[in-house]
Gaussian input, Z-matrix of N, CA and C with variables (Angstrom, degrees):
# hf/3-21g

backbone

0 1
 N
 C     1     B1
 C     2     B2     1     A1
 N     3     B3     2     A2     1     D1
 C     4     B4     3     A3     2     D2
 C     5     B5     4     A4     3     D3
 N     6     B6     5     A5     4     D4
 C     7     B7     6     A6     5     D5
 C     8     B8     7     A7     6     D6
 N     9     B9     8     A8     7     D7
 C    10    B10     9     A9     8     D8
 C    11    B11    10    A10     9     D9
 N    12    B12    11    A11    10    D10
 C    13    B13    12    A12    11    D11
 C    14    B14    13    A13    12    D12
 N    15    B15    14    A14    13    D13
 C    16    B16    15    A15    14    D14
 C    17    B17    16    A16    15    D15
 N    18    B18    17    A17    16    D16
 C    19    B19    18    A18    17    D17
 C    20    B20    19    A19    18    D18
 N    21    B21    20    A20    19    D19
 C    22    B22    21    A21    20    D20
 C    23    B23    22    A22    21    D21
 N    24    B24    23    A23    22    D22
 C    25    B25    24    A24    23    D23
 C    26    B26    25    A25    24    D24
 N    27    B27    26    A26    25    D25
 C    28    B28    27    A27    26    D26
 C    29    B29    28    A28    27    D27
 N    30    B30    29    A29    28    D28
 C    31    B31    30    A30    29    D29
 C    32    B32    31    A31    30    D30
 N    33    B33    32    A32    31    D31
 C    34    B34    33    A33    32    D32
 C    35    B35    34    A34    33    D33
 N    36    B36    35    A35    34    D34
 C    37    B37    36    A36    35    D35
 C    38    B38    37    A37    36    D36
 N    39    B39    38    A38    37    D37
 C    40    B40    39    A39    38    D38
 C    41    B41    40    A40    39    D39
 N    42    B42    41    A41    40    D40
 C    43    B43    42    A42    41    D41
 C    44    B44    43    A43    42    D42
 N    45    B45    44    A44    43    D43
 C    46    B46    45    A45    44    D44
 C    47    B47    46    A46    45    D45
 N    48    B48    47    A47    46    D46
 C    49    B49    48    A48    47    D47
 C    50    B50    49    A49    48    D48
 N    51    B51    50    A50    49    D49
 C    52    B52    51    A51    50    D50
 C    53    B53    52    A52    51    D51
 N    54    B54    53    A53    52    D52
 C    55    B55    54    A54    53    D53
 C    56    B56    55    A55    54    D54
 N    57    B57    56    A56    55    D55
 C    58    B58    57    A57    56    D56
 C    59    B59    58    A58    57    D57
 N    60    B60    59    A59    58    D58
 C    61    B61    60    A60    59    D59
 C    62    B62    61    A61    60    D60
 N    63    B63    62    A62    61    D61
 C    64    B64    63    A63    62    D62
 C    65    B65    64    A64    63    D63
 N    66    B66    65    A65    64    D64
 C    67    B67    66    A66    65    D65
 C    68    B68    67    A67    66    D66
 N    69    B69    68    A68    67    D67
 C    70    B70    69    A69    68    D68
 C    71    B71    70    A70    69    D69
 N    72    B72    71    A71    70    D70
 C    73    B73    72    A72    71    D71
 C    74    B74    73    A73    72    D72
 N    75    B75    74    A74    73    D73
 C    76    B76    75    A75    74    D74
 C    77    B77    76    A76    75    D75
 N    78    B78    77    A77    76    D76
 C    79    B79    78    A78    77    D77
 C    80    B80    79    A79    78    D78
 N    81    B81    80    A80    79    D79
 C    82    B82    81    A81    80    D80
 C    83    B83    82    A82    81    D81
 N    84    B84    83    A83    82    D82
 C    85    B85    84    A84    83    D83
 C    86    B86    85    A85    84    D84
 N    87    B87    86    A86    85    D85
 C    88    B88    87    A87    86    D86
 C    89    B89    88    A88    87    D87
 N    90    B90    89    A89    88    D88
 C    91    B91    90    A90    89    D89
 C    92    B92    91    A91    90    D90
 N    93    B93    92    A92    91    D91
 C    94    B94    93    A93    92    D92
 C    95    B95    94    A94    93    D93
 N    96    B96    95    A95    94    D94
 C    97    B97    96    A96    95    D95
 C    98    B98    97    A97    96    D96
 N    99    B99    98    A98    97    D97
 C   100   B100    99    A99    98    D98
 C   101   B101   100   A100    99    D99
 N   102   B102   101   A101   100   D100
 C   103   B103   102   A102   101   D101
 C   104   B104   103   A103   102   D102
 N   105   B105   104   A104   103   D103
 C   106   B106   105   A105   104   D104
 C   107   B107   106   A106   105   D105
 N   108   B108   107   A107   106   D106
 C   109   B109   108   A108   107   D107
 C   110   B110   109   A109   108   D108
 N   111   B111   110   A110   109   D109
 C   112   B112   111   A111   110   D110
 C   113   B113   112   A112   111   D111
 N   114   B114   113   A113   112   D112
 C   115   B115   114   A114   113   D113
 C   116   B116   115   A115   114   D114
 N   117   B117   116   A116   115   D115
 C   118   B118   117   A117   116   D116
 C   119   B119   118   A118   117   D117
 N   120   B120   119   A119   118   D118
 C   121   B121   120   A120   119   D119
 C   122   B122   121   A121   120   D120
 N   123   B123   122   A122   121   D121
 C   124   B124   123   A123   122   D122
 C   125   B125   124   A124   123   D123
 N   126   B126   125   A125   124   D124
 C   127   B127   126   A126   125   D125
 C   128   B128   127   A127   126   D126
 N   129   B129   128   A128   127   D127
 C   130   B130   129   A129   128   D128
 C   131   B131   130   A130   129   D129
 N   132   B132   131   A131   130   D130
 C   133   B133   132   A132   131   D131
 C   134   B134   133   A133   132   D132
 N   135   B135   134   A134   133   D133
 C   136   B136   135   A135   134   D134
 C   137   B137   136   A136   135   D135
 N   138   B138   137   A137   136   D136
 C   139   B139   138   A138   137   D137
 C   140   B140   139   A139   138   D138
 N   141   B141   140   A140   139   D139
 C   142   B142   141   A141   140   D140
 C   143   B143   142   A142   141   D141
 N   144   B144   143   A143   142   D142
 C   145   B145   144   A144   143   D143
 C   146   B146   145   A145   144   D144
 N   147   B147   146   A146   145   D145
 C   148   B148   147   A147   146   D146
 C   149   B149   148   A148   147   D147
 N   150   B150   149   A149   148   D148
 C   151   B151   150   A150   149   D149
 C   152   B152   151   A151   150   D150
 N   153   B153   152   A152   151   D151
 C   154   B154   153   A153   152   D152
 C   155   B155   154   A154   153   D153
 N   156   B156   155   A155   154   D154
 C   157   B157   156   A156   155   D155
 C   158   B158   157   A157   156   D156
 N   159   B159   158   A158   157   D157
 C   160   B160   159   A159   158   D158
 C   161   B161   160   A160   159   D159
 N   162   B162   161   A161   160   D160
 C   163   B163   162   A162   161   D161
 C   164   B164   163   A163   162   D162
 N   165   B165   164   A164   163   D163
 C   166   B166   165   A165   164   D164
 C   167   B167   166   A166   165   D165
 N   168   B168   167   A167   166   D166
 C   169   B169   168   A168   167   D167
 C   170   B170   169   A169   168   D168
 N   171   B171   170   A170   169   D169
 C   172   B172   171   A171   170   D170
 C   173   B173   172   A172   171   D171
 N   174   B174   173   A173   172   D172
 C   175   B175   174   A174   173   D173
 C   176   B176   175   A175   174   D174
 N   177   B177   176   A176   175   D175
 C   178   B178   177   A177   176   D176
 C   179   B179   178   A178   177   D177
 N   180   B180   179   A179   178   D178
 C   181   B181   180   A180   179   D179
 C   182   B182   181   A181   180   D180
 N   183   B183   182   A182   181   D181
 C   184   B184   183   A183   182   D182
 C   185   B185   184   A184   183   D183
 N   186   B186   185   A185   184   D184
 C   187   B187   186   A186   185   D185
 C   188   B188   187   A187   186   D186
 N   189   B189   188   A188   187   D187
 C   190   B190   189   A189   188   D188
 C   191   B191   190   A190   189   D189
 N   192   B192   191   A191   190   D190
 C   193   B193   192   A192   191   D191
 C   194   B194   193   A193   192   D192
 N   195   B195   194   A194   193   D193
 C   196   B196   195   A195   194   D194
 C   197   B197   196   A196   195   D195
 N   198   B198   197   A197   196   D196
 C   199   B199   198   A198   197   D197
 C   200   B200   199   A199   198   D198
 N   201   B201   200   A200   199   D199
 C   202   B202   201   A201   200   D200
 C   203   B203   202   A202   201   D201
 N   204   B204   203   A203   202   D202
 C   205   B205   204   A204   203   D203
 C   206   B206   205   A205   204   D204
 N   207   B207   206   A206   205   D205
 C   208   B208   207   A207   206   D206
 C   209   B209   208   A208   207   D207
 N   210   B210   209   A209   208   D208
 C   211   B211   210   A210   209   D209
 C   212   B212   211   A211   210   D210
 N   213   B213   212   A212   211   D211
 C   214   B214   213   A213   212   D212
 C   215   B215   214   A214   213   D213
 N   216   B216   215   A215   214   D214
 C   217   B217   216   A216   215   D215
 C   218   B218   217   A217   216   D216
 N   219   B219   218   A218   217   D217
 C   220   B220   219   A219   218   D218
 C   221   B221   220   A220   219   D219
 N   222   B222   221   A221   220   D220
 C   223   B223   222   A222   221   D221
 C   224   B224   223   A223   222   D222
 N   225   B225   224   A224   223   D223
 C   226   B226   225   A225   224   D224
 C   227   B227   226   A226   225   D225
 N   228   B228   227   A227   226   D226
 C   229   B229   228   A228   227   D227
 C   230   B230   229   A229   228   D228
 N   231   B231   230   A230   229   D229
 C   232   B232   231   A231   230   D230
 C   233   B233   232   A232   231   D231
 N   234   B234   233   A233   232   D232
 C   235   B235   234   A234   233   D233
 C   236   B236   235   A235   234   D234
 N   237   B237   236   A236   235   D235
 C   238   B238   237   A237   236   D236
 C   239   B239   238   A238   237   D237
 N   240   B240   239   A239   238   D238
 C   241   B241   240   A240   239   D239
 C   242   B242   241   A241   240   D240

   B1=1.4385
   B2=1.5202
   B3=1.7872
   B4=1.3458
   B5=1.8551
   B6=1.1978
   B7=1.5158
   B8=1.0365
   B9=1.8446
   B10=0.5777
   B11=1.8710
   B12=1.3043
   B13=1.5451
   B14=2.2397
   B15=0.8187
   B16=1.3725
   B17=1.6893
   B18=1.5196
   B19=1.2772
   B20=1.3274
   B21=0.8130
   B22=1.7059
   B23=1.4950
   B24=1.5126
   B25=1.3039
   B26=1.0074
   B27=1.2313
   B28=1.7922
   B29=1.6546
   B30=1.5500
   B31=1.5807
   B32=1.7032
   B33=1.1757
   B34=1.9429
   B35=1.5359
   B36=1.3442
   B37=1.5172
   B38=1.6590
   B39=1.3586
   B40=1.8868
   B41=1.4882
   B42=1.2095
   B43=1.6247
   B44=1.2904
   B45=1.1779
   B46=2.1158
   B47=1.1266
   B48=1.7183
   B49=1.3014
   B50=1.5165
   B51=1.1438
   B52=2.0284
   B53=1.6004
   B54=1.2783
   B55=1.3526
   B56=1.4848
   B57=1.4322
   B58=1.7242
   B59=0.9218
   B60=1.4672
   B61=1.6462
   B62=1.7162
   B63=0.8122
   B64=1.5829
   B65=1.2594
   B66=1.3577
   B67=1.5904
   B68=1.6501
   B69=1.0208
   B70=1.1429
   B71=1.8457
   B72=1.1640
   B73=2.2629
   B74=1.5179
   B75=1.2962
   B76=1.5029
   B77=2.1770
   B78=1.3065
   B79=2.0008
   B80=1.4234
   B81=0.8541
   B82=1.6462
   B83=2.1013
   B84=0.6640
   B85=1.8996
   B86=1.2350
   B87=1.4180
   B88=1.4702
   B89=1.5363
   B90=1.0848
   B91=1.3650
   B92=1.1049
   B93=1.6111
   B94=2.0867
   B95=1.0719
   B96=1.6108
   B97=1.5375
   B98=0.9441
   B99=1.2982
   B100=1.7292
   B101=1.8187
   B102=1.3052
   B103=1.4325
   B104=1.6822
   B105=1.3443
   B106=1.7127
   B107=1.0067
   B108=1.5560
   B109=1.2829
   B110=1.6499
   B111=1.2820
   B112=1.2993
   B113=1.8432
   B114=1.4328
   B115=1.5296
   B116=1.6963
   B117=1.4972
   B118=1.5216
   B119=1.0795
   B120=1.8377
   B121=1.2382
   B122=1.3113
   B123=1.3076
   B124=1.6912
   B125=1.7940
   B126=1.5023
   B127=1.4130
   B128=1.5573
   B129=1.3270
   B130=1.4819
   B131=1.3047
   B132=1.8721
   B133=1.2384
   B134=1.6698
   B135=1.3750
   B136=1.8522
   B137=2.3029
   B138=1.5130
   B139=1.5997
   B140=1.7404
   B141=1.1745
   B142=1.8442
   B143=1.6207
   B144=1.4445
   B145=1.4079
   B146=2.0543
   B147=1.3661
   B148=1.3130
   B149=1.4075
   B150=1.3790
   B151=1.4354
   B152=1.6462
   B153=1.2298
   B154=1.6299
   B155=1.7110
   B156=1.4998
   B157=1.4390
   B158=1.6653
   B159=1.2257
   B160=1.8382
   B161=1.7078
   B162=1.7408
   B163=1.6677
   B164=1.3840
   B165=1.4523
   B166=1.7298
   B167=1.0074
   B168=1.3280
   B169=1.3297
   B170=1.7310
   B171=0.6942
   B172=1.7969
   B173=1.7191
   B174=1.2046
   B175=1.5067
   B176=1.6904
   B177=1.4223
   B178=1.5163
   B179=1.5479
   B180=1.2399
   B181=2.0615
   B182=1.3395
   B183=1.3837
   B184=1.2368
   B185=1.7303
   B186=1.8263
   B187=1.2921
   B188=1.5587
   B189=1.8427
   B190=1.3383
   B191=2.2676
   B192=0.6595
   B193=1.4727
   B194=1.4611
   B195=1.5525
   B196=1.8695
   B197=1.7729
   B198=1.4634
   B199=1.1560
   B200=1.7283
   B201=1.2002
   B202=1.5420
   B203=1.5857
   B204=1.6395
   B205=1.8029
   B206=1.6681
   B207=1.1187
   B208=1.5754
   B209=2.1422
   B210=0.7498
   B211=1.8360
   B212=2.0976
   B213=1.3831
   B214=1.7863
   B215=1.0932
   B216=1.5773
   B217=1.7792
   B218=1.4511
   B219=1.0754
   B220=1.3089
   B221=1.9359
   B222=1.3076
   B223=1.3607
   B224=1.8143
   B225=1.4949
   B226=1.1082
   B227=0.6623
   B228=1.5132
   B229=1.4150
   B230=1.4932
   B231=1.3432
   B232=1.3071
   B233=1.7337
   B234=1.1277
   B235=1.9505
   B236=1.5738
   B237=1.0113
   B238=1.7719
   B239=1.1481
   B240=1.0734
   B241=1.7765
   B242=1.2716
   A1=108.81
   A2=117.09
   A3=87.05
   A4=93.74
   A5=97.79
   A6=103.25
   A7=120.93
   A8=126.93
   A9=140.95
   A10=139.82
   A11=87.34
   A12=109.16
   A13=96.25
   A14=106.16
   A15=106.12
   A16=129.38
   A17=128.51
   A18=121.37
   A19=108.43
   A20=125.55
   A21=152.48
   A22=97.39
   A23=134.95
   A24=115.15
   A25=133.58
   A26=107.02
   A27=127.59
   A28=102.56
   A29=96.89
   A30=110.44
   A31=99.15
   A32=97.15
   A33=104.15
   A34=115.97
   A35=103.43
   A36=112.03
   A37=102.18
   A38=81.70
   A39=98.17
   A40=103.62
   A41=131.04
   A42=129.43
   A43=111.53
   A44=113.92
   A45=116.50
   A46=108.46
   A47=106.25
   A48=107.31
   A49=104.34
   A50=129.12
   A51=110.96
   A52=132.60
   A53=100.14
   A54=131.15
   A55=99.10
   A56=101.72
   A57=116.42
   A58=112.07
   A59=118.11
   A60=112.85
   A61=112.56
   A62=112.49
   A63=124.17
   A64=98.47
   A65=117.42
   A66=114.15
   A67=107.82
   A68=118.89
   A69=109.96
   A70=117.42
   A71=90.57
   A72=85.83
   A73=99.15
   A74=114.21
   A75=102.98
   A76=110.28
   A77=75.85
   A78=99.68
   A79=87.55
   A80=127.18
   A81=114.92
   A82=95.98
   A83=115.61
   A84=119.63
   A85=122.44
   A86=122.38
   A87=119.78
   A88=113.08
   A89=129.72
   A90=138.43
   A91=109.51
   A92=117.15
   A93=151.11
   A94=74.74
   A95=109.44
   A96=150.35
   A97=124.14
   A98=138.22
   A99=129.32
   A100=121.28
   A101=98.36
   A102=120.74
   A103=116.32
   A104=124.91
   A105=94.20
   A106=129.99
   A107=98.11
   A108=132.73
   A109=85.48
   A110=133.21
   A111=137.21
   A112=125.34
   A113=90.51
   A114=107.20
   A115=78.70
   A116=143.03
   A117=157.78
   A118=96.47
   A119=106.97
   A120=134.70
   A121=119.43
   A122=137.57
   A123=142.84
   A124=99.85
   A125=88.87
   A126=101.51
   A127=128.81
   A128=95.41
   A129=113.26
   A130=143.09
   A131=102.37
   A132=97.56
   A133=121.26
   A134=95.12
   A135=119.35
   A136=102.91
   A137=88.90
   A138=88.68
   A139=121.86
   A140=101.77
   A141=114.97
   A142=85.01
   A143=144.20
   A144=121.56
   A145=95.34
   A146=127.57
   A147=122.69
   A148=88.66
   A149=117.21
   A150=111.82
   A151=134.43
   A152=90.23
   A153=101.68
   A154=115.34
   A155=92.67
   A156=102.97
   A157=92.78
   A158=116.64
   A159=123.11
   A160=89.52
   A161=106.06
   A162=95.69
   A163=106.98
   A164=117.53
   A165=142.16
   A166=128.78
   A167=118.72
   A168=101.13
   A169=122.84
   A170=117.75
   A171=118.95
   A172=91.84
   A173=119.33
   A174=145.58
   A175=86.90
   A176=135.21
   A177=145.37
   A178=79.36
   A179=117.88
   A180=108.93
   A181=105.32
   A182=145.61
   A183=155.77
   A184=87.10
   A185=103.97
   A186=92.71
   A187=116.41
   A188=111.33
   A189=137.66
   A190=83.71
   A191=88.26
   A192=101.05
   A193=115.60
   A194=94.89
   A195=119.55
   A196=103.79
   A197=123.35
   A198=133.37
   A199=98.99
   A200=125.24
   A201=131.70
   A202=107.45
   A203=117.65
   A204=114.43
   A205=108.24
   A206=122.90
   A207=119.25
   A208=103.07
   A209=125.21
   A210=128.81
   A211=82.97
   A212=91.84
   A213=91.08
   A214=122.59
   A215=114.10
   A216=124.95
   A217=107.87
   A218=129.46
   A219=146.07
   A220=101.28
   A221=107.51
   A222=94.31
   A223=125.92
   A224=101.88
   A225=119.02
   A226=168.43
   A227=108.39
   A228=148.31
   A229=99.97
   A230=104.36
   A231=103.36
   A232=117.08
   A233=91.47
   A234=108.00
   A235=94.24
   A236=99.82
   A237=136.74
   A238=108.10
   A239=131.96
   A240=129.15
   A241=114.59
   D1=153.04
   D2=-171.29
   D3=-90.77
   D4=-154.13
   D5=-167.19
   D6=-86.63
   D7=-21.55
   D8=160.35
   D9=-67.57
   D10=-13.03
   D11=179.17
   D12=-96.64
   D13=2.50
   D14=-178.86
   D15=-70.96
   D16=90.35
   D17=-156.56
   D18=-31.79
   D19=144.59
   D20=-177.91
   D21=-79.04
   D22=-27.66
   D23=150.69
   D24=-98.62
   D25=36.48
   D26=161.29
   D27=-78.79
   D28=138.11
   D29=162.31
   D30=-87.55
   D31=119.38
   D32=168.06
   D33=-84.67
   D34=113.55
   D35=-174.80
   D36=-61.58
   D37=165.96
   D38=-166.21
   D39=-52.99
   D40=-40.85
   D41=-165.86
   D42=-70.63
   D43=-2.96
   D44=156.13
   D45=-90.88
   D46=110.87
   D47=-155.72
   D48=-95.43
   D49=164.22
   D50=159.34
   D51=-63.09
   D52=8.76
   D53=158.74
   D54=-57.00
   D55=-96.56
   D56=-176.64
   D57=-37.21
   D58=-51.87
   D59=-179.61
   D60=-55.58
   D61=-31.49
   D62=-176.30
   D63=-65.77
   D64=-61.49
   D65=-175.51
   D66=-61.58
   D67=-34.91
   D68=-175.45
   D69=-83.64
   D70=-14.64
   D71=164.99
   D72=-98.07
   D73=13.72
   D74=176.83
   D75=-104.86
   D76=-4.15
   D77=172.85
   D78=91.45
   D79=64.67
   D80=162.05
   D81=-103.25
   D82=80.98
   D83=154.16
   D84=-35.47
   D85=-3.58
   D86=-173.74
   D87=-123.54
   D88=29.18
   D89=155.54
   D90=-91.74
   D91=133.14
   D92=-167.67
   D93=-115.18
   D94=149.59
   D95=100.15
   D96=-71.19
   D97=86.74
   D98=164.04
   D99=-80.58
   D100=100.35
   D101=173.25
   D102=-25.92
   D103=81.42
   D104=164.63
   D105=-132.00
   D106=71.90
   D107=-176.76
   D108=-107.42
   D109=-57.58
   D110=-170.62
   D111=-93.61
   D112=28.62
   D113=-144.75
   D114=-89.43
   D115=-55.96
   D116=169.10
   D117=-102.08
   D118=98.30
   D119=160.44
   D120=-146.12
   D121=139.57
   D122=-179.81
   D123=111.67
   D124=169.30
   D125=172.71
   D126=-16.81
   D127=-50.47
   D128=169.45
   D129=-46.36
   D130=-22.63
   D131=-130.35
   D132=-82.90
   D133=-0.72
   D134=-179.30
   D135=-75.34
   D136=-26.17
   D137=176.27
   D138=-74.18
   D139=-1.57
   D140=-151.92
   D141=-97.68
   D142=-17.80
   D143=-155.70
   D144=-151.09
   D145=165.79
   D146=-167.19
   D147=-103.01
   D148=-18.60
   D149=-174.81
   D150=-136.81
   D151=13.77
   D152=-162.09
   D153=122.11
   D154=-55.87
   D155=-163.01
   D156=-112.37
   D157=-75.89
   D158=-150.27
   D159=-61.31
   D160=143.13
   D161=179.65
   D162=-98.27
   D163=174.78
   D164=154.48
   D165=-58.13
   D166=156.19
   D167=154.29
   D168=-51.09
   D169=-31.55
   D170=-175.62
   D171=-63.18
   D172=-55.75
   D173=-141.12
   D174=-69.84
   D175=-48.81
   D176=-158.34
   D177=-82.45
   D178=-43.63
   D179=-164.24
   D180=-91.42
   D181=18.57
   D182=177.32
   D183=-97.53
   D184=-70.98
   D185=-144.44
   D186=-84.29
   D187=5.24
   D188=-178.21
   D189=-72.29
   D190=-77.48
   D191=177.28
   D192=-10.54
   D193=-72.07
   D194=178.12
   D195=-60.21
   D196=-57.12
   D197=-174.01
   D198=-62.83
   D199=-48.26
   D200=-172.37
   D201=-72.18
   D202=-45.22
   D203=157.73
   D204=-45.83
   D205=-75.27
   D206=-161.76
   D207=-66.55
   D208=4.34
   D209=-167.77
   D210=-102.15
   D211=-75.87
   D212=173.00
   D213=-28.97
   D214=-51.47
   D215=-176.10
   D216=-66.37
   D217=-40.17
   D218=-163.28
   D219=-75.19
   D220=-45.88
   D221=173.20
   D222=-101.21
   D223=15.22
   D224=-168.09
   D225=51.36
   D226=68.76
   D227=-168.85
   D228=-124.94
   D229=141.65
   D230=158.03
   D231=-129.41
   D232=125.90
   D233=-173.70
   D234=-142.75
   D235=154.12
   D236=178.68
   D237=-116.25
   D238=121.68
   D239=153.99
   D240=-109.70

């Protein structure tokens, strides 16, 4: 999502820096947030990592996937995988 589309009662984690924010009251439209907080989620979501946290191989091709959907969208294309 870009950053700007981000509910306003969202807490913005530390890695939005006042950088971005800067670029973004300066009209820049092309700054992402990629969520990965929601990155290992569903049925699955104990298969995505060896330990909880560090991922798998499955776990790198989940979030190649998620990161590779929103990169496509961003330059405008739209595909689903």
């Amino acid at each position: 999502m870009r950053i700007d589309e981000i509910d306003k009662n969202f807490s913005a984690p530390s890695v939005i820096t006042e950088p971005d924010m800067l670029f973004i009251a300066e009209g820049d439209k092309n700054v992402y947030f990629v969520d990965g907080e929601g990155m290992y989620s569903g049925i699955f979501a104990n298969s995505y990592t060896v330990d909880g946290v560090h991922p798998n191989d499955v776990g790198f091709m989940h979030m190649a996937e998620k990161i590779g959907t929103l990169l496509l969208h961003s330059l405008g294309f739209e595909f689903n995988i």
